[in-house]
KOLROVEX-956264 format. One record per residue: residue number from 1; x, y, z of N, C-alpha, C in turn. Coordinates in Angstrom, 1 decimal, always signed. Each point is the difference from the previous one (the first is absolute). Last residue first. Example, Ala and Ser with C-alpha at 12.3 -4.5 7.8 and 13.67 -1.06 7.14 Angstrom:
<recs>
{2; {+12.8; -2.2; +7.1}; {+0.9; +1.1; +0.0}; {-0.8; +1.1; +0.8}}
{1; {+0.3; -5.7; -0.1}; {-0.9; +1.2; +0.0}; {+0.9; +1.2; +0.0}}
</recs>
This chain:
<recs>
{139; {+5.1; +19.7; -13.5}; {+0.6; -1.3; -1.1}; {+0.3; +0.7; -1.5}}
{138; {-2.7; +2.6; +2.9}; {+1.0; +0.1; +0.2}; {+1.1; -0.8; -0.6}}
{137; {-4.6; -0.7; -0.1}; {+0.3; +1.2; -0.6}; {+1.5; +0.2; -0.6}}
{136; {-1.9; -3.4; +3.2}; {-0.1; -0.2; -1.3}; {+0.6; +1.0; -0.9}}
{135; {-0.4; +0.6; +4.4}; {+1.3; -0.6; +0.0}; {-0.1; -0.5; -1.8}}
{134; {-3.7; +2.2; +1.7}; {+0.9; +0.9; -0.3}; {+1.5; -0.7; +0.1}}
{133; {-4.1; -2.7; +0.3}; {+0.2; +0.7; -1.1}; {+1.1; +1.2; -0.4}}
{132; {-0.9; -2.9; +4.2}; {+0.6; -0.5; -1.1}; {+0.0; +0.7; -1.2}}
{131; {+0.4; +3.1; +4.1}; {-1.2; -0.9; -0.5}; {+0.6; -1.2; -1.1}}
{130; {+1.4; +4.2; +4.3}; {+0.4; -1.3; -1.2}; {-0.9; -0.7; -0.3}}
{129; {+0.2; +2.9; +4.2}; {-0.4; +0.8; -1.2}; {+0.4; -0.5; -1.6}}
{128; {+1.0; -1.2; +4.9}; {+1.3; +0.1; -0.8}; {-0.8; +0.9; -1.4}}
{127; {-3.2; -1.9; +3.8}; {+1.0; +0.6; +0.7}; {+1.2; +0.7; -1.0}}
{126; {-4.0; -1.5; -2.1}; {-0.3; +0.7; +0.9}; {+1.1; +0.5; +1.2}}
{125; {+1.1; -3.3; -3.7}; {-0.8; +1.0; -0.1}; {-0.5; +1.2; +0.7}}
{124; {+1.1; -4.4; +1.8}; {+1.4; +0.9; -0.9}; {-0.6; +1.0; -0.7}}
{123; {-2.8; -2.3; +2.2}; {+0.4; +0.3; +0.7}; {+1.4; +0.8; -0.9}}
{122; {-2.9; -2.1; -2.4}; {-0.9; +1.5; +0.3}; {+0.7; -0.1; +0.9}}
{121; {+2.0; -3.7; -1.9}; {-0.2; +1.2; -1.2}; {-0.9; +1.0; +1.1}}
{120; {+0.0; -3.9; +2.3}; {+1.7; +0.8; -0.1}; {-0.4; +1.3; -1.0}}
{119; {-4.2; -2.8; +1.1}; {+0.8; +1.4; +0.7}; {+1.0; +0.4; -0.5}}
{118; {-0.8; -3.2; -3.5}; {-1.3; +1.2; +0.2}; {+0.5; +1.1; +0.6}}
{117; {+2.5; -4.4; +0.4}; {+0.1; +1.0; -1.1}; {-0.4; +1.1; +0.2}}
{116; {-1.9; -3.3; +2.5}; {+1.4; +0.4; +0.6}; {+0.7; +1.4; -0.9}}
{115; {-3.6; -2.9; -1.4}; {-0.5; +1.3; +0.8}; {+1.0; +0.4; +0.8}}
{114; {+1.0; -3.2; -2.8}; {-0.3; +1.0; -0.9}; {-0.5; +1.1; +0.8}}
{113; {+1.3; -4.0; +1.9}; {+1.4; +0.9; -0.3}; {-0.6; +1.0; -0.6}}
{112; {-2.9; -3.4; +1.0}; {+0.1; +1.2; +1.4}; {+1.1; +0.9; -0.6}}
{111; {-1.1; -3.3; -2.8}; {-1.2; +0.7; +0.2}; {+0.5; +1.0; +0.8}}
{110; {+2.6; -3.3; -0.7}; {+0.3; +1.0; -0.8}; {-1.1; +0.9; -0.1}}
{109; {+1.6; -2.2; +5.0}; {-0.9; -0.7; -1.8}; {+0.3; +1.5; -1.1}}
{108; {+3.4; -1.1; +4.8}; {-1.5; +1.0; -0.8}; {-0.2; -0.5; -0.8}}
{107; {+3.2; -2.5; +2.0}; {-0.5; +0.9; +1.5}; {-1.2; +1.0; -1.0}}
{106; {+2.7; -2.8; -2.5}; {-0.9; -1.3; +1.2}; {-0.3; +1.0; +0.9}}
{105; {+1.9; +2.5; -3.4}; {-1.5; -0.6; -0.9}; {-0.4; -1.3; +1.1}}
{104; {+2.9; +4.5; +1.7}; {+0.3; -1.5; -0.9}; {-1.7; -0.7; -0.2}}
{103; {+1.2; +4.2; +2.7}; {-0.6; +0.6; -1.2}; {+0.3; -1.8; -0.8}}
{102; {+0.6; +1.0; +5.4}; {+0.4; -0.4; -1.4}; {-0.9; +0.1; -0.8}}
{101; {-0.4; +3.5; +4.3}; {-0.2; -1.6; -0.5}; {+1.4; +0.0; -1.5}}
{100; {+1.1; +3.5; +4.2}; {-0.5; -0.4; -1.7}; {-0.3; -1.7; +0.0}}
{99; {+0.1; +1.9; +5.3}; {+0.9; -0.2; -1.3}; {-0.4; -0.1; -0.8}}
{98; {-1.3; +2.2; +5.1}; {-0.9; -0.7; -1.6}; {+1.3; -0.4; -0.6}}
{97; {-0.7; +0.5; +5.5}; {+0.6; +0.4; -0.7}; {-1.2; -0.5; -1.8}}
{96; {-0.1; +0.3; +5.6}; {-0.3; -0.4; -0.5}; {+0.7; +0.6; -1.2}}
{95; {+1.4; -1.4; +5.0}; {-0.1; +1.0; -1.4}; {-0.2; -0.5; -1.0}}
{94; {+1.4; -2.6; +3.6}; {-1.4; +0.1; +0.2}; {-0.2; +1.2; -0.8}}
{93; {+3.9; -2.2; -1.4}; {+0.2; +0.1; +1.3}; {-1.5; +1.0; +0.6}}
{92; {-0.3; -0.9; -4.4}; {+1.4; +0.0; +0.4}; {+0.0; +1.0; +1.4}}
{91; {-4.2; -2.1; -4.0}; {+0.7; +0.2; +1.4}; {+1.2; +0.1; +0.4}}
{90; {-3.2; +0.7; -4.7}; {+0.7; -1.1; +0.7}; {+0.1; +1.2; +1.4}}
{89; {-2.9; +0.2; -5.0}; {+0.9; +0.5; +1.6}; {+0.2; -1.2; +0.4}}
{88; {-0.1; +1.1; -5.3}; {-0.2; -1.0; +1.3}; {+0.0; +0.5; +0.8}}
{87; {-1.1; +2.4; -4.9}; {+0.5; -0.3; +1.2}; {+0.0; -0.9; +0.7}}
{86; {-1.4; +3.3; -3.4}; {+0.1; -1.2; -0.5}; {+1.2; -0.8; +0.7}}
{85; {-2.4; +4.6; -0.3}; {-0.5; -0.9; +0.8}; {+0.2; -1.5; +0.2}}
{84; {+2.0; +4.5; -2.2}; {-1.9; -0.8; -0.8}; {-0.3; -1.3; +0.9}}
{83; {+3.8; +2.4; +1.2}; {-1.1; +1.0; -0.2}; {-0.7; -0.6; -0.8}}
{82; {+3.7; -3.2; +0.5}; {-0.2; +0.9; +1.7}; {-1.4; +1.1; -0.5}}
{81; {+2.0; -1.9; -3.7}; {-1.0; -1.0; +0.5}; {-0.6; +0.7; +1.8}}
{80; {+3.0; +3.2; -3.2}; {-1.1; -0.8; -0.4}; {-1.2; -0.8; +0.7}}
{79; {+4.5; +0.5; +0.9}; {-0.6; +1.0; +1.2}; {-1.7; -0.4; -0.9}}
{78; {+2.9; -3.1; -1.3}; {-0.2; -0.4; +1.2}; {-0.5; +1.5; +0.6}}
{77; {+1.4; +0.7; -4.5}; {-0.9; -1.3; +0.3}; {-0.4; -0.1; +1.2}}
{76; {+3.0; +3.1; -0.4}; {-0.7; +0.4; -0.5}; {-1.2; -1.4; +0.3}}
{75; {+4.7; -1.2; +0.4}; {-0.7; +0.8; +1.0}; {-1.3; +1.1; -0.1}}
{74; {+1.8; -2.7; -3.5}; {+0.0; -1.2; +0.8}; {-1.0; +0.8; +1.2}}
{73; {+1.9; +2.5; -3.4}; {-1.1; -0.5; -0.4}; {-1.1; -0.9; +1.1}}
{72; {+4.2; +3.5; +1.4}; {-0.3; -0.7; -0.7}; {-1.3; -0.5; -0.5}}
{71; {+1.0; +3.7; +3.3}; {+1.3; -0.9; -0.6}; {+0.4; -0.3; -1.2}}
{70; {-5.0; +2.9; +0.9}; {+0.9; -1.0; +0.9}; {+1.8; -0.5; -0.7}}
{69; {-2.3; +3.7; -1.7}; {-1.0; -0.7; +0.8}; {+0.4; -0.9; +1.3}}
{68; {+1.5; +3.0; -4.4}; {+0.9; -0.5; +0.9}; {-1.1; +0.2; +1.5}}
{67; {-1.5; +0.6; -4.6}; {-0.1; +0.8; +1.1}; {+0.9; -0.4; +1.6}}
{66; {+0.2; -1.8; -4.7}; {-0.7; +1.4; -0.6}; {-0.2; +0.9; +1.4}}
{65; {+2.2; -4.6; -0.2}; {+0.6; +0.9; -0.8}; {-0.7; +1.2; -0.3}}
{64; {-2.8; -3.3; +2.3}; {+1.4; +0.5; +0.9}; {+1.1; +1.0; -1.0}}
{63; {-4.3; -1.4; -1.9}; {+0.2; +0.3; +0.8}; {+1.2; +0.4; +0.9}}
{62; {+0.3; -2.6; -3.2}; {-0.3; +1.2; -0.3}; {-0.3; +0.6; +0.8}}
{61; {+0.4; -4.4; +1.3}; {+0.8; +0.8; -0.5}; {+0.5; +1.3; -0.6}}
{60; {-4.4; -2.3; +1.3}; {+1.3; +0.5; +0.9}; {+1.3; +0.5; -0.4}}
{59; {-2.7; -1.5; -3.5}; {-0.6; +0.9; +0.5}; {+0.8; +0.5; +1.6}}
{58; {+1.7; -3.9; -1.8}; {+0.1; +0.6; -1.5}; {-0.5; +1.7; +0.7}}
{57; {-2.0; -3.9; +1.8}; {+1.5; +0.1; +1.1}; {+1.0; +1.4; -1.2}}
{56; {-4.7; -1.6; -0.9}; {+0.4; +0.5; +1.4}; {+1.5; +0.4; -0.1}}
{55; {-0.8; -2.2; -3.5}; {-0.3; +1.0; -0.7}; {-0.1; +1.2; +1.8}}
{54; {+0.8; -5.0; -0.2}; {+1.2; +0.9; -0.9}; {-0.2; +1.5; -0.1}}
{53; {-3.9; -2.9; +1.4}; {+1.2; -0.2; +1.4}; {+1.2; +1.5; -0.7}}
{52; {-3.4; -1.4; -3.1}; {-0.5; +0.7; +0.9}; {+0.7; +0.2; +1.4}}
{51; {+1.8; -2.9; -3.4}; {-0.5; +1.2; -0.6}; {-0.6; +1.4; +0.8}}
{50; {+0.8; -4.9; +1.3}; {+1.0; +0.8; +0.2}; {+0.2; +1.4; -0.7}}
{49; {-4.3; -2.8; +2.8}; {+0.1; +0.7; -1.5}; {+1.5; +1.0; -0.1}}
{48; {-0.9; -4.5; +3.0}; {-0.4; +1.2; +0.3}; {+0.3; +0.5; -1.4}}
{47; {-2.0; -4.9; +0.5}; {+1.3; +1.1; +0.3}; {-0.2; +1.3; +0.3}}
{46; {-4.0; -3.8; +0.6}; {+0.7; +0.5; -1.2}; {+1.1; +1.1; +0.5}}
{45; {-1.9; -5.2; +1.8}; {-0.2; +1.5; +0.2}; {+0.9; +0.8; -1.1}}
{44; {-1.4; -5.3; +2.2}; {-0.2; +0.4; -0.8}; {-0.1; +2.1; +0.3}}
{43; {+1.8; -5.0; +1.5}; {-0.3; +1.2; +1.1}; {+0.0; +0.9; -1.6}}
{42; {+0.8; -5.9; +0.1}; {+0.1; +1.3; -0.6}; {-0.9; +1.1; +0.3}}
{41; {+2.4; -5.6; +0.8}; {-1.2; +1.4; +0.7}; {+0.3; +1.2; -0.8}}
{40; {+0.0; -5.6; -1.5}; {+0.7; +1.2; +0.2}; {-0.3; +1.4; +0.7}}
{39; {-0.2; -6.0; -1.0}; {-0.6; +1.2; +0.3}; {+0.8; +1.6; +0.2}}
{38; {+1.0; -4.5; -3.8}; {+0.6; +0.5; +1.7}; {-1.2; +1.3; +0.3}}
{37; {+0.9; -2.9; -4.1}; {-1.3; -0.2; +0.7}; {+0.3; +0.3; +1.3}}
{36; {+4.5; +0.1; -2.5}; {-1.5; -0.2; -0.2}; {-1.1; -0.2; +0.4}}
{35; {+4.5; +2.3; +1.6}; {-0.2; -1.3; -0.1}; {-1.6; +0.0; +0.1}}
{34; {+3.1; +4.1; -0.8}; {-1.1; -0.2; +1.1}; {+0.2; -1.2; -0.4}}
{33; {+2.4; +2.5; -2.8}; {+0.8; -0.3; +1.0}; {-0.8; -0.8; +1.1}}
{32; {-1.5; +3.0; -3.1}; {+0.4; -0.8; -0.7}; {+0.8; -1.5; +1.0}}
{31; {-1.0; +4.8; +1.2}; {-1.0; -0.9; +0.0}; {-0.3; -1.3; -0.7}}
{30; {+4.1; +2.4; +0.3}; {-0.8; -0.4; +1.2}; {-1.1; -0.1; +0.4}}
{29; {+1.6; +1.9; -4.2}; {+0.9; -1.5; +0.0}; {-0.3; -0.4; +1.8}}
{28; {-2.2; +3.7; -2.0}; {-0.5; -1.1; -0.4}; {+0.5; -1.5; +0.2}}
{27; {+1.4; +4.4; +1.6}; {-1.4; +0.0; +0.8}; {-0.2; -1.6; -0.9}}
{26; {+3.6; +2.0; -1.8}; {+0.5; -0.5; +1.8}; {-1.0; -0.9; +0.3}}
{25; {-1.0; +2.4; -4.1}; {+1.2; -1.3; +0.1}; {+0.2; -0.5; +1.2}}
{24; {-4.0; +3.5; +0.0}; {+1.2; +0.1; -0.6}; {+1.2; -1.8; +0.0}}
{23; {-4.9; +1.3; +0.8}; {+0.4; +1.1; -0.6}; {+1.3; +0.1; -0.6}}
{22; {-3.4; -4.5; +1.4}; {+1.0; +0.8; +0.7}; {+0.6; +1.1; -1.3}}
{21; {-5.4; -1.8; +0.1}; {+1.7; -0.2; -0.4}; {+0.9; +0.6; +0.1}}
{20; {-5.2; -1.7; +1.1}; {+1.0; +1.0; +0.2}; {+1.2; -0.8; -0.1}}
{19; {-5.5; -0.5; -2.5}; {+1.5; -0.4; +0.8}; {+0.8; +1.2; +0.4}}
{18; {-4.1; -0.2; -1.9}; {-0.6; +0.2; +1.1}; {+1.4; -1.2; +0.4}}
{17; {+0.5; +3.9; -3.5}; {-1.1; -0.6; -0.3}; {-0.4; -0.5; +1.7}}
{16; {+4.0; +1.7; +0.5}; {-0.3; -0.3; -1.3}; {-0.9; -1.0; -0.1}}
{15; {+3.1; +3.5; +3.7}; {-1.5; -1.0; -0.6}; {+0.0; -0.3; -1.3}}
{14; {+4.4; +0.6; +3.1}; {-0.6; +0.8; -1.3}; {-1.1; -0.7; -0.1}}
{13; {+4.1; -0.2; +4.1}; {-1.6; -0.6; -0.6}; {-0.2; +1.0; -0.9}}
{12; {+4.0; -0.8; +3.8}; {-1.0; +0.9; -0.4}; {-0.3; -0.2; -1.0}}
{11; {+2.2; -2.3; +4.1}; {+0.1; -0.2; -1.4}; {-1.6; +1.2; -0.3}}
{10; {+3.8; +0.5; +5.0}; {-1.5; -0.3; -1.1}; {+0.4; -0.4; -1.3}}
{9; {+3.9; -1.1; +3.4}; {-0.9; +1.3; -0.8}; {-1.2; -0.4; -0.6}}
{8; {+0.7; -3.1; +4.4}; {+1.2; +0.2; -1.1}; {-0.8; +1.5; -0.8}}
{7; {+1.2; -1.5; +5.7}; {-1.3; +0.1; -1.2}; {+0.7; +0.2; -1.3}}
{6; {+2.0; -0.6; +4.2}; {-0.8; -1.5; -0.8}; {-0.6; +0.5; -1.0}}
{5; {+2.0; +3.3; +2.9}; {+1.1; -0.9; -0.8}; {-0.7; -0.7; -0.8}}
{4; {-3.2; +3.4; +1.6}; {+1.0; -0.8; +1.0}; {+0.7; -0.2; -1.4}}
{3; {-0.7; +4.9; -0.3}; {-0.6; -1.2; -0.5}; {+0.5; -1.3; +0.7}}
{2; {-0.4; +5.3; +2.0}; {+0.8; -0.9; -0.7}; {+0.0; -1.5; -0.6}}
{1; {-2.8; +5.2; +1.2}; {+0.2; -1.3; +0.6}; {+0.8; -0.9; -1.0}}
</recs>
């Protein structure tokens, strides 16, 4: 889904003690920018782990270079999400159909990504016979 116009980028937040402070220069000079004693709304939630994101996509990739699986990484992912169930159905023209959910941190909590994790690794596994460890090996 595409963000309206009006909305501006998130400012992302570092706790400290029982303040939050913008993480980066950007994040601080726009909150800097608020006019004093101004109410402010803040939708509190934690990122996705790019460590744990980097390290998926790192694993497809091996994947595809060790068993020419799909295409690409891209198309691996989305067969991924199609067999672990990680789907919409929709309707097109009274046929029912599924498309890959979004794996994005406003469509899955990082809770759900981990069990998203989980299947992918025993579906890749069990269909391609790849484990993270043997891509480990292999490195």
């Amino acid at each position: 889904m595409a963000k309206k116009s009006s909305e501006s980028a998130p400012i992302y937040c570092i706790k400290r003690g029982e303040s939050l402070i913008g993480e980066m220069q950007y994040d601080r000079d726009r909150i800097a920018a608020m006019p004093a004693g101004e109410r402010i709304k803040v939708e509190l939630s934690t990122g996705r782990s790019p460590s744990r994101l980097r390290w998926y996509w790192q694993f497809l990739h091996a994947v595809v270079k060790a068993t020419d699986a799909a295409p690409d990484a891209e198309s691996l992912h989305s067969l991924v999400k199609l067999n672990t169930g990680y789907v919409t159905p929709v309707m097109v023209r009274g046929m029912p159909f599924v498309v890959p959910r979004s794996i994005s941190f406003a469509s899955m909590p990082e809770e759900e990504f981990i069990g998203f994790l989980q299947r992918a690794e025993r579906f890749i596994a069990e269909t391609y016979g790849i484990t993270p460890d043997d891509v480990e090996k292999a490195a």
